[in-house]
N, C-alpha and C positions, 0 to 999 in steps of 0.2 A: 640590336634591332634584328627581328627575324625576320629571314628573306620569304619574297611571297613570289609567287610564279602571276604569268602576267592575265590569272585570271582573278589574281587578288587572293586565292588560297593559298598557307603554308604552303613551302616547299618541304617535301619529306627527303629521307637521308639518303636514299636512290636518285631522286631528281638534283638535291645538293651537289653530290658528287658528281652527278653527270654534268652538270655546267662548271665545275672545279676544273673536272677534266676537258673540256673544252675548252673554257676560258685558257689554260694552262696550253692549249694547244694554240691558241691565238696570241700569247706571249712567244710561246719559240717562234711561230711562224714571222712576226713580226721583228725579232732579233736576227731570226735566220735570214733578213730582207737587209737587215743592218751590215748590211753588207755592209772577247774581249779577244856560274853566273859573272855577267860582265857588271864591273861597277856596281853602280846605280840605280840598275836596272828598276827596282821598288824600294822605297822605302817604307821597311819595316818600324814602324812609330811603334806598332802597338796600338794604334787609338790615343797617341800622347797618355801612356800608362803611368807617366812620372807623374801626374798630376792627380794620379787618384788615391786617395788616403782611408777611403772604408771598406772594411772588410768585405768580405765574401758572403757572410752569413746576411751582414747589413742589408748589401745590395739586394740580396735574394728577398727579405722584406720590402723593398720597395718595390721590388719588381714586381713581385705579389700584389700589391696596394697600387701600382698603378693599373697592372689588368683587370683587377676589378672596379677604378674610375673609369676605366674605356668601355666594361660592359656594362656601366649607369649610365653615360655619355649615348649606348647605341639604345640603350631600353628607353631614354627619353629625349630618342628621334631628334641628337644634339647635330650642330651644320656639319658638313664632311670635311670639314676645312679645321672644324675643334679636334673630331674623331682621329684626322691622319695624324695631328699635332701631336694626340698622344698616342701614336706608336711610334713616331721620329724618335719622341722621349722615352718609349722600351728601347727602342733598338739601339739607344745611345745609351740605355742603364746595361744591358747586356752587353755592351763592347764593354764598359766598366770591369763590370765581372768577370769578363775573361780575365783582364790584365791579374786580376790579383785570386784566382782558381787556385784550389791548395798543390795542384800537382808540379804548380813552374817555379816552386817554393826551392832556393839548392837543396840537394842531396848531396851530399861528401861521398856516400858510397855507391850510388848510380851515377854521379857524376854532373854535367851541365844539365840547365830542366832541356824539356823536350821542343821542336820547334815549334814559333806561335802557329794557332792554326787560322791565321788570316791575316794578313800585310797590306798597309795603304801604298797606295801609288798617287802622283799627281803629274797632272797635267794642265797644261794650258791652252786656251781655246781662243778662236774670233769668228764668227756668227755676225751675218746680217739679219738673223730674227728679232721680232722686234719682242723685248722682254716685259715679264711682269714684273709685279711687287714679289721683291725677297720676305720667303716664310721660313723659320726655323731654319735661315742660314743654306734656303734653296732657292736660287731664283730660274724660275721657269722661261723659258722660250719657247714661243709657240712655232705656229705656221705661216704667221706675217709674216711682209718683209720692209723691213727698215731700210726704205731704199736711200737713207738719208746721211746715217752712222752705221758703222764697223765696230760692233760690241768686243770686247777681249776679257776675258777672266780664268781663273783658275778652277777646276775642279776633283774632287779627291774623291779617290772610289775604292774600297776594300773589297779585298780577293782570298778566296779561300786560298790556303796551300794547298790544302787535300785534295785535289782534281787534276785533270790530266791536262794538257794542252790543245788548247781550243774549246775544251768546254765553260759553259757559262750556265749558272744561275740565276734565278732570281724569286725573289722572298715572294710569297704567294701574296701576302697585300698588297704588291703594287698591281697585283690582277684586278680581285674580288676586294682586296680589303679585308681579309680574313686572320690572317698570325702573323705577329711582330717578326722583324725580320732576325735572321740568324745569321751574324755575320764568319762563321765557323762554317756553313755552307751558303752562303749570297753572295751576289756581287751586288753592294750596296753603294750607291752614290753619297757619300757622307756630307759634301758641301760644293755648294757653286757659288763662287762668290766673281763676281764683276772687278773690273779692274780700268782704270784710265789709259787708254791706247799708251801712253808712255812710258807710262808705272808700268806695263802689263810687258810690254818689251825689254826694262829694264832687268825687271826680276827675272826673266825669263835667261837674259843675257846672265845675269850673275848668277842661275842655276846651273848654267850651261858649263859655265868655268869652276864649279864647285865638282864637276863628273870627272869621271877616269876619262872619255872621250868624248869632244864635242862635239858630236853628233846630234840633229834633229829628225824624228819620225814624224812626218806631215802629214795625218791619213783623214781623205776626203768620202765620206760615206756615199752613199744612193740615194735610189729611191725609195718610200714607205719606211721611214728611218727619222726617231723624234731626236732631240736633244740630246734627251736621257741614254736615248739608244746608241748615239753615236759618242757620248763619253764614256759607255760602259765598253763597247768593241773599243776604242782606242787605249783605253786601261787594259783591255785584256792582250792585246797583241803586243802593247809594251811590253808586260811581262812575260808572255810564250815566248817572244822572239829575245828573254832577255838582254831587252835593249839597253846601252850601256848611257846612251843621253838624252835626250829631252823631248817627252810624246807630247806633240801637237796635234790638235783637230780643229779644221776648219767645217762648220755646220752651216748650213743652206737651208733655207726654209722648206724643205720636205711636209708633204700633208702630213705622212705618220700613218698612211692607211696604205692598202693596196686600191680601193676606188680611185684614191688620190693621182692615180699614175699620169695622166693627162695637164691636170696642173703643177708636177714637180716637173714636166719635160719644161713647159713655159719656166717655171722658176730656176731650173737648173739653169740658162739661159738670161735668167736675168741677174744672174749669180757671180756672171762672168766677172764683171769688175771690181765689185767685193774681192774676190777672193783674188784677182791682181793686184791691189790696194795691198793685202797680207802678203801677197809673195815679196814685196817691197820690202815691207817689215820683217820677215823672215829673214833676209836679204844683210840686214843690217847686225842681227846678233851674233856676226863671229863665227858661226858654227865651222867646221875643219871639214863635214861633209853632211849632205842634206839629203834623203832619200822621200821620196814621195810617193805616197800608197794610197793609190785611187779604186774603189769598188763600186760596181753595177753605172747608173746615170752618173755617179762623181768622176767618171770617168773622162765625160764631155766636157762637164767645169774644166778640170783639169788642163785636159790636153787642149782645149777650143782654147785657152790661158795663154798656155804657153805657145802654141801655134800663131795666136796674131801678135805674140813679143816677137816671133823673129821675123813676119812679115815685116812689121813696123822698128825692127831694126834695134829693139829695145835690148838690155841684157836681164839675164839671167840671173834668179840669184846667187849671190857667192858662194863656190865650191856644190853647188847642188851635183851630186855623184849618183843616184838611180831614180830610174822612175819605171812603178811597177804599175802595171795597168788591169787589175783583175777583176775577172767577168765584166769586159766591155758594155752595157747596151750604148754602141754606135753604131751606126749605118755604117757596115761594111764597106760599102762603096764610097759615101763621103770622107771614111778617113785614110782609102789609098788616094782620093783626090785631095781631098784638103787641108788633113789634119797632116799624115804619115810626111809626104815631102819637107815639111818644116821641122816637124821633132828630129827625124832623119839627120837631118842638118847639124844638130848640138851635137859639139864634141865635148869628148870624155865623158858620156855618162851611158853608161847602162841603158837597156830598153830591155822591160821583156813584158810580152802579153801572157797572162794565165788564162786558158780557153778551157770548154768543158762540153760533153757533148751529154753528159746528164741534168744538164743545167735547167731546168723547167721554167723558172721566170722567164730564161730568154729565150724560150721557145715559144713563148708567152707572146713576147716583146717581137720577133722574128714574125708571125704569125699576124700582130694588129698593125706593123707599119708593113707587110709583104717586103720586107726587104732584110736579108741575113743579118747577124751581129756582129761584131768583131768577135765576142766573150764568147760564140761559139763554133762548136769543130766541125759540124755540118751547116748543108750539103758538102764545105773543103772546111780545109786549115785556113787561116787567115798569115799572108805571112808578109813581111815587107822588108827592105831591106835597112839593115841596120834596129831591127826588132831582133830579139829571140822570140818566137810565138813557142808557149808551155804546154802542151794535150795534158793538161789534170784530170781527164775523166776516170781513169782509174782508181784516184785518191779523192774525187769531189762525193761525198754521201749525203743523195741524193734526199734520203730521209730526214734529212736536214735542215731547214729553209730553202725547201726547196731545189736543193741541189746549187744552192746560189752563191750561199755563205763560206764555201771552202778555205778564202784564204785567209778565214779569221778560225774557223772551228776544222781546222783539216791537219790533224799532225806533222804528217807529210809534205805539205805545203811550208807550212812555217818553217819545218828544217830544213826545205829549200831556198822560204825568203831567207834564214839564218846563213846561208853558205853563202848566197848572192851580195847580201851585205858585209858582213863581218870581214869574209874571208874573196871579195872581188873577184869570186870564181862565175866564166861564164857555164852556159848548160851542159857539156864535154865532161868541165873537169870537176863538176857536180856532181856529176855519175847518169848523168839522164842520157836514156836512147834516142839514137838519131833516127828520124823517119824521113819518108816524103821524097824527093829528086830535087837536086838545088836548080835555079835557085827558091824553089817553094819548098826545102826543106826546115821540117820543125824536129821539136824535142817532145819526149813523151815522160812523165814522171809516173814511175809504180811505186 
């Protein structure tokens, strides 16, 4: 189907590209708001390569014969829902083809083939969105909210090797719908498959004890953050932070927009007990230590969570050992009154806030409620006691999502979450500089 501009004339290859590139720029902006070796960290399947038995040459004919049914399918204006069907089925013929590429063939005299160039990860999820009908093995979750059931499933997301830490892709079709995805450069969602709260805890618990260490990563997204978006950041900071056990994400019905920001504050809010329900179940799978990574609005889920457990006198869950709270949007002042006195309280665990004074959503967010953020360094530091508050401004790039995204796409960050976890170093013996006059002294990372 050719595209037409919305006075109903072709679009020519200048006007094409300029909405490419745009479009293109409204995919990062939108990941950049999502707020993606030890063990286990990924497993490298391959795309289950054991189970493919045609050649190379084969494949490259199918592949061929199915791009030209997608461009019959768009020449006669077929539903979008046939069209995306068949590039699921390239980009699943192309994972094919990697496996069996002439070059990962042994060589005797160069030695082992060379590394794959893209490894699955999975992880498992719980979402009070309320879900569609599962297509080609994806089931979509919208921006309801299921105020009714605690959805749990699995999902598996391939990751290039070839890229640096923090960076993420993604295949121009899930923008415009334009080229099958390339899982050699995407981060592609390969399957989300649903699971029965009990089934979903079981497996998770028997993942947990298959690992070098039983460790859980809990990471709670923000605001303007879809489904898709918060499985692909929790895949990716899995594997930046080569985490050695078991990546969970808890998803919140987020609009998935930046208009949206007014209705994710009510829904984060209404979020609350969902994602208390899952700290229970968390709670239950053994883990040896639990760390919890809250960014931008997941922040409030989070801590408003765990702040009325110790009001109400509730515990914890088992062995839960940090909890990182990066780019806050909280009122400043509601969490030295209400939240801060209660976390304060939890012994043995870690606190540390990641703040940014490049941060532009929450100068944003600073700016429509008139009242500061925690997540940032002006007008002061934010500091509490029994917190480490982080100054990232140095390493948060700004060109980025907004300057927002940091502790998923920021080098430097992650090899600080890495030190903080792995290695139970506070901000000192990280190497970070001390600022500030106590007791409102902070740490600075360069």
């Amino acid at each position: 189907m050719r595209e037409v501009a919305s006075s109903g004339k072709p679009l020519g290859q200048g006007e094409k590209m300029q909405r490419i590139i745009v479009a293109s720029l409204l995919g990062l902006v939108a990941l950049g708001c999502a707020s993606i070796s030890h063990g286990q960290a990924a497993n490298a399947d391959g795309g289950n390569c054991a189970s493919v038995s045609e050649s190379y040459q084969a494949l490259e004919g199918r592949i061929a014969a199915a791009k030209s049914e997608l461009e019959n399918l768009k020449a006669a204006h077929a539903a979008d829902s046939e069209i995306e069907a068949r590039r699921v089925a390239i980009a699943d013929l192309i994972y094919r083809q990697d496996c069996v590429r002439p070059e990962l063939k042994p060589n005797p005299v160069r030695g082992p083939a060379a590394q794959p160039k893209w490894v699955t990860l999975t992880t498992y999820y719980a979402t009070n969105r309320k879900p569609g009908p599962s297509v080609d093995g994806l089931t979509p979750y919208g921006a309801d909210r299921d105020a009714a059931d605690l959805h749990f499933g699995r999902a598996q997301v391939s990751i290039p090797t070839n890229r640096k830490p923090g960076d993420i892709s993604l295949p121009l079709n899930l923008i415009l719908f334009e080229l099958p995805a390339d899982p050699s450069k995407d981060f592609i969602i390969k399957s989300v498959a649903p699971l029965d709260g009990n089934a979903a805890i079981a497996e998770m618990r028997n993942r947990l004890g298959q690992g070098s260490r039983k460790s859980v990563l809990l990471f709670v997204h923000g605001f303007n953050v879809s489904f898709n978006d918060a499985a692909l950041r929790t895949a990716q900071l899995a594997q930046d932070l080569d985490f050695p056990g078991l990546p969970v994400f808890f998803s919140w019905p987020s609009a998935g927009r930046i208009s949206g920001y007014p209705r994710d504050e009510e829904m984060s809010t209404l979020s609350l007990d969902a994602f208390d329900q899952f700290l229970d179940q968390i709670g239950t799978l053994g883990a040896s230590d639990i760390y919890i990574v809250a960014h931008s609005m997941g922040n409030r889920v989070v801590t408003e969570a765990l702040a009325r457990r110790v009001m109400s006198h509730r515990p914890m869950p088992g062995n839960l050992k940090g909890l990182l709270l990066a780019a806050p949007d909280i009122n400043a002042d509601i969490f030295r009154q209400q939240i801060g006195p209660g976390l304060a309280a939890l012994a043995g665990i870690s606190r540390t806030i990641y703040a940014s004074n490049s941060d532009v959503a929450l100068k944003a967010s600073s700016v429509l409620h008139d009242f500061p953020r925690v997540g940032l360094t002006q007008p002061h530091v934010l500091t509490y006691s029994g917190f480490e508050t982080v100054d990232a401004t140095d390493v948060a790039p700004v060109l980025r999502g907004y300057g927002h995204s940091y502790v998923t796409d920021s080098p430097r960050v992650i090899r600080d979450m890495q030190a903080l976890i792995f290695l139970a170093r506070n901000a000192k013996a990280r190497g970070l500089s001390s600022a500030g006059v106590a007791p409102a002294d902070y740490w600075v990372l360069h």
